[in-house]
N, C-alpha and C positions, 0 to 999 in steps of 0.2 A: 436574323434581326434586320428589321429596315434597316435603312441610311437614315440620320436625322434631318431634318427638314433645316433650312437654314433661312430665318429671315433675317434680310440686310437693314441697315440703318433707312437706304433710299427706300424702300421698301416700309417701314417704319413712317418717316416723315412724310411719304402719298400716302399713307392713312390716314395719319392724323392731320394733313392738309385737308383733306376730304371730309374726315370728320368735324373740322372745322367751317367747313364750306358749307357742311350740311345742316347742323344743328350748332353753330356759332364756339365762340372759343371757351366759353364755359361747362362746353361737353367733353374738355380734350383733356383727359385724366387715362391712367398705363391700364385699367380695365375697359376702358372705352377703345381705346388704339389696338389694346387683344381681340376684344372682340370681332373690332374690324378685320383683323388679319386673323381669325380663326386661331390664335394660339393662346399660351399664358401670356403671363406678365412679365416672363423670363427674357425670353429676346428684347423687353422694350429696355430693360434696365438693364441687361449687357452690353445697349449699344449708346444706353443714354443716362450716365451717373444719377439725376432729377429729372423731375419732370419738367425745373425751369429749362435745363439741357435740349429736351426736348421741344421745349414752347420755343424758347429762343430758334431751335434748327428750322419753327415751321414759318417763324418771323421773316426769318432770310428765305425760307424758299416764298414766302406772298410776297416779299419784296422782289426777289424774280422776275415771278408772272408781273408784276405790277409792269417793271421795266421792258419785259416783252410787250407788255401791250403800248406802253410809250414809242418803244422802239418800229411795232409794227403800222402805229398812225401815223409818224413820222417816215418812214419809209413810202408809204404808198405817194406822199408826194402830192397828196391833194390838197393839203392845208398848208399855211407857212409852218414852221418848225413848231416855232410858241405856241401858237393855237392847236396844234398838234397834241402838245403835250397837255396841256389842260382837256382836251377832246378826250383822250386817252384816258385821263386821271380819271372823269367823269365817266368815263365806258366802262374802267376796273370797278368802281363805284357801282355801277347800274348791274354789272354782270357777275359780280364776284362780292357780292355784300357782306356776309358775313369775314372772309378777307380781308375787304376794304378797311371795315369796323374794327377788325384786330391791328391790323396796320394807323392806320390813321384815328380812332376814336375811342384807344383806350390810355387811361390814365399813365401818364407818364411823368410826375412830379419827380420821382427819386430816379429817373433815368437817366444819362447823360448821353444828348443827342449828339451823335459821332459829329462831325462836318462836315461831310459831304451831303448831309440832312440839313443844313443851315441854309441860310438864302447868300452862298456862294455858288459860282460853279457855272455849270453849262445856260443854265435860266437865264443867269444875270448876263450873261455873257452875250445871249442871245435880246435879250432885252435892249442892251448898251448898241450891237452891232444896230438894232432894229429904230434906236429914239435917241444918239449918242448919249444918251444920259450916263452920268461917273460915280462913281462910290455910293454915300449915303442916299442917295437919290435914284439911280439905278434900282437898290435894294428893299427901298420903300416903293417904288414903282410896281415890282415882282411881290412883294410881298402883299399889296393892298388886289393887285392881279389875283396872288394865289387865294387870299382869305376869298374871294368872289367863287372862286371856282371850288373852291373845298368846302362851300355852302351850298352850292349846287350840287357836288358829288354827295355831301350828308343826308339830303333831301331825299337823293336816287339810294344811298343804302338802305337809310331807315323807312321809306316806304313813304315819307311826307307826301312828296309830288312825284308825279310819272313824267316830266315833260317830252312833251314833242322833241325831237334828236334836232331836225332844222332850228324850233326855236333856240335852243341850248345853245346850238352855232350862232344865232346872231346874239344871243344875248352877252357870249366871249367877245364875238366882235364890237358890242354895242361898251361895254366895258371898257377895252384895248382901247377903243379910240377916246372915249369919257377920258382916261388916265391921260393917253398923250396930248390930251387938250387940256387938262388940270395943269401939267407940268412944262408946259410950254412947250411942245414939242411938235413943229409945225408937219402940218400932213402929208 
């Protein structure tokens, strides 16, 4: 008698990341993630109670890759930190759309956004060192930033516009400084 084959959970969620990648998050049901891995439906629901279990596992793994790619435009050191991260956001955006779209532009009314998804934290932080700007001010800074750049990224999921990668970079930059000139924050 063979050995039985054994597929893992990790094994499990790069499928259905994939198949998510491939044909969007409304293909991600326990016959579709079989298929991918050549088996039943058995391994997907031994290692994952629902299929919300499963949506949720491939949630946290896109939000991963997402912070890899933050973490790797940031790292190379060629943008300031902030612009970094918005460059980034925009790249997951242009390269990972179907991702992007499950992460960022699907309904979330009855969700409860953790906090570290709120406009605290490393942004604002980085904002304040970059314009001393403090609390409510700071956070409407960042946030009027993000809304610009998560229209940008939208644009690059769904296919709206393709833009030029330089123009996108000046158009952050053209932004960043608009905002530090609205709030008084000299140059």
């Amino acid at each position: 008698m063979p050995p039985k084959v054994r597929i893992t959970r990790e094994e499990i969620i790069a499928a259905a990341v994939g198949l998510v990648r491939e044909s969007g998050a409304q293909a991600l049901n326990a016959r579709t993630v079989a298929a991918a891995l050549q088996c039943s439906t058995q391994p997907v629901f031994s290692n994952f109670s629902t299929m919300e279990a499963l949506r949720a596992a491939v949630i946290e793994a896109a939000e991963v890759l997402c912070g890899e790619y933050i973490q790797r435009e940031s790292a190379c050191g060629d943008l300031p930190p902030y612009k970094a991260s918005g460059m980034a956001y925009i790249r997951f955006a242009r390269e990972e759309r179907e991702l992007f779209k499950l992460l960022y532009m699907r309904d979330r009314t009855d969700e409860a956004i953790p906090a570290e998804h709120r406009l605290t934290g490393q942004m604002t932080d980085l904002v304040h060192a970059n314009t001393g700007l403090e609390g409510e001010t700071v956070q409407l800074f960042h946030l009027e930033m993000w809304a610009y750049v998560h229209g940008i990224a939208a644009m690059f999921a769904t296919g709206y516009l393709d833009l030029d990668w330089d123009l996108v970079s000046r158009m952050l930059t053209d932004a960043y400084r608009g905002l530090r000139k609205q709030f008084g924050v000299e140059a």
